[in-house]
C-alpha positions in Angstrom: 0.0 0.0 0.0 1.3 3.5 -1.0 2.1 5.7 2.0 -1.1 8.4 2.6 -2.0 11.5 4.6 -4.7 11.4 6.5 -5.9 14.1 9.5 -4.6 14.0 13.4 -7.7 15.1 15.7 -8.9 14.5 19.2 -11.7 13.7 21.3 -12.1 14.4 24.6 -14.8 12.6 27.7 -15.4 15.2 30.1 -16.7 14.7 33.4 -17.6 16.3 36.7 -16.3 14.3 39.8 -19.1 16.6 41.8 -21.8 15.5 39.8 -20.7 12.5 38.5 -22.0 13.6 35.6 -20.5 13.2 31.5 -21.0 16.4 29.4 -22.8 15.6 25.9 -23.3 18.0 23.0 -25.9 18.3 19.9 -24.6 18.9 17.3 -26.3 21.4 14.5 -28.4 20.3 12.2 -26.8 22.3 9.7 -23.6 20.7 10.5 -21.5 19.1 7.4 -20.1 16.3 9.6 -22.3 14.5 11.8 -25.4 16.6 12.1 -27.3 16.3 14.7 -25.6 14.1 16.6 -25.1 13.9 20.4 -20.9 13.2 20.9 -18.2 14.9 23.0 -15.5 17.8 21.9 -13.5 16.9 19.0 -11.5 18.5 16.4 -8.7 18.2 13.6 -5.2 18.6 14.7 -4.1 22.2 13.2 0.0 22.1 11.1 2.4 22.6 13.9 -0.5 21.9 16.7 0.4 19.3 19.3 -2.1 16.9 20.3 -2.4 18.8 23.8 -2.8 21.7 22.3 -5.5 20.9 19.6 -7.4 19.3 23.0 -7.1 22.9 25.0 -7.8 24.8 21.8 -11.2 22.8 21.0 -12.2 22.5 24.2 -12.3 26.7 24.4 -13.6 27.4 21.1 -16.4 24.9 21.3 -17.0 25.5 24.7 -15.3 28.5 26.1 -13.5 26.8 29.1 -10.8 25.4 30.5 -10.5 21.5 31.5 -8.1 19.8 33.5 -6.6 16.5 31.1 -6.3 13.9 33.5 -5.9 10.6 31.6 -5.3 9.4 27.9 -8.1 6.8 27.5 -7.2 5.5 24.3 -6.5 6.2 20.6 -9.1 6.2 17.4 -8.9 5.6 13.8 -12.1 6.5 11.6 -13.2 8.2 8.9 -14.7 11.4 8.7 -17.8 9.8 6.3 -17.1 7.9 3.3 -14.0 5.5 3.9 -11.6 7.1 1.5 -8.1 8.1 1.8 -9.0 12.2 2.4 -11.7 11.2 4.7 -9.1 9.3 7.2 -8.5 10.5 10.7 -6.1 9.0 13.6 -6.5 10.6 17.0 -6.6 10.6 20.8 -9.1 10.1 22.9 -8.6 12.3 26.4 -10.4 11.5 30.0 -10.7 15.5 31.1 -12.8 17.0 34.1 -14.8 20.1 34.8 -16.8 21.4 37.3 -20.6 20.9 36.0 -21.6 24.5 37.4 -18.9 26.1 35.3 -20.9 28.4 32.5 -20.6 26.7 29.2 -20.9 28.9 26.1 -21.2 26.8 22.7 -20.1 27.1 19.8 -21.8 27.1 16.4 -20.8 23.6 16.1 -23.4 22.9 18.9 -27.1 23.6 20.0 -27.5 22.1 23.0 -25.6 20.1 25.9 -26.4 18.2 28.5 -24.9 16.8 32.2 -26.0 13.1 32.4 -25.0 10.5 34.9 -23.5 7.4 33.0 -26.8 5.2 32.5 -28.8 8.7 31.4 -25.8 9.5 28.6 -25.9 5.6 27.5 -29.6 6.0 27.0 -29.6 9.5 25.2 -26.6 7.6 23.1 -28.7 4.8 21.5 -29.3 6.1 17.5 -27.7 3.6 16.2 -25.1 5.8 13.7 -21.7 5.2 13.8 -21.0 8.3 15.4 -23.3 7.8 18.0 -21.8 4.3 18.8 -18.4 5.7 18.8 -19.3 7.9 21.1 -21.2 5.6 23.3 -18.3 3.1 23.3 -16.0 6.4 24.8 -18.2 6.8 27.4 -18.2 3.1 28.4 -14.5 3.1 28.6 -14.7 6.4 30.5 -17.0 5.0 32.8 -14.8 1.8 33.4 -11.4 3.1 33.4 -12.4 6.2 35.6 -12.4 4.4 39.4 -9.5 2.4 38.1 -6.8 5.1 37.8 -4.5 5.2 41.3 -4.7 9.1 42.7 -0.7 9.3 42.1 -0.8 8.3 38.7 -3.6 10.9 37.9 -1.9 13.8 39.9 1.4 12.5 38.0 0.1 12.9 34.6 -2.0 16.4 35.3 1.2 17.9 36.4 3.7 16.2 34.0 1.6 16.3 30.9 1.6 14.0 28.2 3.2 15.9 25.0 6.9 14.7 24.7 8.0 17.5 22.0 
């Protein structure tokens, strides 16, 4: 197979310890990419963006705060609609929190959001669109992985980082 290009992004879970909650958005109707949809903040990785970066960057513009990045859950490869080589995206997937009472303005990108304990954001995420699922599945890692990760490693990684550079 020929060597490609394809797009960087991330994706971030965000959740309020005092709550327990998980922050969903809608997506616009009038959105090119995934309308409608319910998901979490993501976004393309800009030229000469890091990954941590990208994450703070999205998180403001489509939200208009600050998070704290406490964990990397995982890593993702999709594509963003039909499977073809311009349409290919690799990314991480961050574990971030915020306090629930913090004002939220959205974006354009979004219409609505919502705080939802885990079974109430499983629930709203049921359409069965791959999107959807995606998200979903994010959630259910969140939700597993979440009471799993020691206090030291957490307060390790919020003050060290994760960006090598």
């Amino acid at each position: 197979m020929p060597v490609g290009r394809f797009y960087a992004g991330i994706a971030t879970v965000i959740w309020s310890p005092a709550s327990l909650q998980y922050l969903l958005l809608h997506r616009s109707a009038q959105s090119a990419v995934r309308p409608s949809v319910w998901e979490c903040v993501t976004g393309r990785v800009d030229q000469g963006e890091s990954f941590d970066d990208t994450l703070h960057r999205e998180v403001h513009e489509e939200l208009g705060v600050t998070v704290e990045v406490d964990h990397i859950l995982g890593t993702a490869h999709y594509y963003r609609g039909t499977p073809l080589p311009e349409n290919e995206l690799v990314g991480v997937v961050y574990f971030c929190t915020l306090d629930h009472t913090t004002p939220i303005r959205l974006s354009a990108e979004h219409v609505e959001y919502r705080w939802l304990p885990f079974n109430q954001a499983i629930e709203l995420l049921s359409a069965p669109d791959p999107s959807t699922q995606w998200t979903r599945r994010v959630i259910q890692h969140a939700e597993a992985i979440r009471p799993l990760l020691p206090r030291e490693l957490l307060g390790f990684q919020i003050t060290a980082g994760f960006e090598f550079g």
